[in-house]
TORLO-551376 format. One record per residue (C-alpha): x, y, z; residue in three letters. Coordinates in steps of 0.2 Angstrom, whole numbers, plus 5000, padded with zeros to 4 digits. Example, Ala and Ser with C-alpha at 12.3 -4.5 7.8 and 13.67 -1.06 7.14 Angstrom:
2
506249785039ala/506849955036ser/
end
This chain:
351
453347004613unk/452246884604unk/451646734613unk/452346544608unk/450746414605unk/451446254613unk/450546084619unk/449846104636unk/450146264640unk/449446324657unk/449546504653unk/447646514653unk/447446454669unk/449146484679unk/448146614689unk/447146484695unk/448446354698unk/449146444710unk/447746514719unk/447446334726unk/449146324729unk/449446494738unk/450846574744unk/452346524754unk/452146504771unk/453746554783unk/454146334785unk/454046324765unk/455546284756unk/455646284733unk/454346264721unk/454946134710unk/454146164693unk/454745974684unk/454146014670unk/454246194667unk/453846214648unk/453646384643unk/453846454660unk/452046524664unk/451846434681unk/453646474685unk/453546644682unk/451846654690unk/452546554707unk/453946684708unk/452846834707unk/451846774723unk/453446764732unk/454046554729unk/455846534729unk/455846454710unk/456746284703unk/455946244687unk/456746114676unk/456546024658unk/457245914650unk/457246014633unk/458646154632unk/457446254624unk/456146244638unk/457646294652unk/458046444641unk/456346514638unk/456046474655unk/457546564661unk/456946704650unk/455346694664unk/456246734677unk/457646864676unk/457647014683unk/458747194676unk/459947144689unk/459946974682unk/460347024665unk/461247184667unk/462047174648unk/463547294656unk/464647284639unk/463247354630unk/462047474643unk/460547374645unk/459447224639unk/458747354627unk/460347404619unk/461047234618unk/459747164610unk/459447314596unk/461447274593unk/461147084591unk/459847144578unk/461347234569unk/461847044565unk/462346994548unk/461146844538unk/462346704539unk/461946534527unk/462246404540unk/461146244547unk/459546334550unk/459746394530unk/460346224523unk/459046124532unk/457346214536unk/457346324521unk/456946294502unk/458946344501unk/459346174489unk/460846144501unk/460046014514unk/461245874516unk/459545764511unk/459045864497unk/457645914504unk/457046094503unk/455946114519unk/454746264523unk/454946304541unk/455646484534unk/456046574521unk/457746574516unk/458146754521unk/457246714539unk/458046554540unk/459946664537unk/459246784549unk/459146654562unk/460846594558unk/461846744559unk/460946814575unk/461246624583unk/463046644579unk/463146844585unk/462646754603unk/464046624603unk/465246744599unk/464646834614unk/464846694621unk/466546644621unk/467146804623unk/466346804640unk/465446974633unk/463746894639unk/463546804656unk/462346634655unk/460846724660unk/461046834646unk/461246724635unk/459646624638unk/458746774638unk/459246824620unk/459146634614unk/457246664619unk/456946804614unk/457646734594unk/456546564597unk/455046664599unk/455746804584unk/455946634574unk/454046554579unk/453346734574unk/453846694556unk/453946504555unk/452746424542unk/451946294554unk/450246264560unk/450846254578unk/452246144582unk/453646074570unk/453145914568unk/452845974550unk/452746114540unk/451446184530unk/451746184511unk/451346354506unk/451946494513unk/450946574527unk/450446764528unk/451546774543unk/453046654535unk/453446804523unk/453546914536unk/455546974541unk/455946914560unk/456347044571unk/456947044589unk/455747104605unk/456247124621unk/455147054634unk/454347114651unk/455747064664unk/455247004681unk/454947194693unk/456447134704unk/457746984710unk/457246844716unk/457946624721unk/457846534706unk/458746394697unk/458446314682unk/458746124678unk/458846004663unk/458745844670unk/457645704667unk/456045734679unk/456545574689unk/458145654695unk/457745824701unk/457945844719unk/456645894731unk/456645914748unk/455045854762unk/454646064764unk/454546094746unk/452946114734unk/453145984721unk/452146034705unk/452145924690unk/451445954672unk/452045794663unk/451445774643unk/449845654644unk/449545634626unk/450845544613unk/451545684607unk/453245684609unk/454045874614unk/455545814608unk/455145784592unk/453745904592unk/454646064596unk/456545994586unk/456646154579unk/456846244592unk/458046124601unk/459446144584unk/459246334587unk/459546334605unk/460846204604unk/461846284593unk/462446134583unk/462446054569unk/461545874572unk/461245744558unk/459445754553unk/458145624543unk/456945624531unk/455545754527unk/455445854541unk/457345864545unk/456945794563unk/458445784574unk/458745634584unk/457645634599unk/457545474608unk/458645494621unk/457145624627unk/455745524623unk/454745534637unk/453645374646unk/452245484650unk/451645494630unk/451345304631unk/449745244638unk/450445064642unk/451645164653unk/450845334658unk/449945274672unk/451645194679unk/452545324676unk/451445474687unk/451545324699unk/453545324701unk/453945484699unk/452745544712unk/453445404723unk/455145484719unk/454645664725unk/455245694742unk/454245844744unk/452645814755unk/451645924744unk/451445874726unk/450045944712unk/449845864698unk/449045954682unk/448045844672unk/446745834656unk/445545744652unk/446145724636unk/447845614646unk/447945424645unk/447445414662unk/445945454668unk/445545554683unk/444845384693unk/446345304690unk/447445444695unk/446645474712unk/446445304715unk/448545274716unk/448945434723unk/447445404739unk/448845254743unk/450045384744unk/449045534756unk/447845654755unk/447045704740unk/446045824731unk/445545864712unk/445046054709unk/444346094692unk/445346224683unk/444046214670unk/444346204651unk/445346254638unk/445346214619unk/445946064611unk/447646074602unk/447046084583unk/448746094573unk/447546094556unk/445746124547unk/445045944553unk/445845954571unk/444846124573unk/443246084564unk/442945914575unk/443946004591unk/443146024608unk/443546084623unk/444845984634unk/444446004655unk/445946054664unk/446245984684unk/447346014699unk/447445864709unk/448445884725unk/449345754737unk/449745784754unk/450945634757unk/451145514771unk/452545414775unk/452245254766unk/453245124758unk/453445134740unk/452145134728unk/452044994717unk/450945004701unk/450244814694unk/450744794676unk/
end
């Protein structure tokens, strides 16, 4: 199982993350990951014993996430023997020309007219037929939902493994890539050693639920780049649908996901609300000082809210999508800031 590069991610440091925020104590309820991403901290939080609710707003995030978290007894795959066995039988799968093909390969056959290099046409048929295999499964009721987002993970990272991007899919490159030609192929993934409490949410970060004995931890985007857009790829295959898409780039529509936290005019207010919003009376923050706000600022409106703390998680490199980004990149310094709340009114942030 290859790795998936995405903006942000916190597997580097994940270790260290939760080494400031320990284990559960018998009086602890969740960890509430709100914006769980790939899954790393999740993941990490479960293996140290945390009941787990991790959310995100994007359905690719919740299924990859998902994919973090089961357990053999999760995702026992009963009408096939195993994870193993279901998975080499989805790779039996026939190529099927349907959206991926018509819109994110060279085929000819995009509603724009536009032949788009995100994959070959054979991976790009690949994809399609083994997205459609799973819905089948589906609505047979041959695969539970748990198995389903397992194996819709385990194909968005088959389909990164082979798409033609320098990162993310806000673009794509315009020659083909040595691992582009490469034909996808399915790997199964290390499953979590045994059960364990966990959920997995899509809901908007404002809405998800805590509770004042929870662990709150938040990961919200701090530059403008929009995840939505960023990562729209992924969302079509995991959706499973056939959404209208514009210009160039075959971008889906994303707005309804855009998020407040990639605007500086609003970043700042938007920590502000949502950590007002968090009933839990322990909330981290992760944080970079590459965000819109700085690390002043941030303290300086949580410190009206509790106790708080800033922990170095020290630093990691610079997202560098192409040649420029990496030859002028530096390092980016990673922080935990944690909050031990008070009862206070609500926060209130001047424009």
């Amino acid at each position: 199982m290859g790795t998936l590069r995405y903006i942000g991610s916190k597997a580097r440091i994940v270790e260290c993350i939760l080494d400031v925020i320990g284990r559960p104590e018998p009086q602890d309820g969740v960890f509430v990951d709100v914006f769980a991403g790939t899954g790393v901290v999740s993941r990490e939080a479960a293996v140290r014993g945390w009941r787990v609710c991790a959310n995100d707003h994007l359905l690719s995030s919740a299924a990859i996430t998902t994919a973090q978290l089961v357990s053999e007894e999760d995702v026992p795959f009963r009408n096939f023997g195993g994870y193993w066995a279901a998975l080499i039988e989805l790779g039996k799968s026939d190529f099927y020309e349907g959206f991926i093909f018509h819109e994110y390969s060279p085929s000819g056959q995009s509603r724009s007219g536009h032949k788009r290099l995100y994959f070959t046409c054979e991976n790009a048929a690949r994809i399609d037929g083994l997205r459609r295999r799973v819905s089948e499964w589906v609505d047979s009721s041959t695969i539970t939902p748990h198995e389903e987002k397992l194996l819709i993970a385990d194909l968005l990272f088959a389909a990164n493994a082979v798409a033609n991007i320098a990162g993310t899919y806000g673009c794509f490159l315009r020659t083909w890539g040595t691992t582009a030609v490469r034909s996808l192929q399915l790997t199964p993934r290390p499953l979590m050693p045994r059960k364990h409490d966990f959920e997995v949410l899509t809901l908007d970060a404002f809405h998800v639920p805590t509770c004042p004995e929870d662990v709150a931890y938040l990961d919200p985007p701090y530059t403008k780049r929009q995840y939505a857009a960023y990562y729209h790829v992924l969302e079509t295959i995991t959706a499973g649908d056939n959404p209208v898409v514009e210009g160039i780039t075959g971008l889906r529509p994303w707005e309804s996901k855009s998020s407040l936290f990639c605007y500086k005019r609003h970043a700042l207010k938007a920590i502000a609300r949502l950590i007002d919003c968090v009933d839990a009376r322990r909330v981290f923050l992760s944080y970079s000082s590459e965000g819109h706000v700085s690390l002043d600022e941030l303290k300086g409106v949580l410190s009206d809210l509790g106790a708080v703390r800033a922990y170095p998680m020290g630093n990691i490199g610079r997202y560098r999508p192409n040649q420029v980004a990496r030859d002028n990149g530096e390092n980016v310094e990673e922080y935990l800031v944690s909050l031990a709340k008070v009862e206070t009114p609500s926060l209130v942030v001047a424009k």
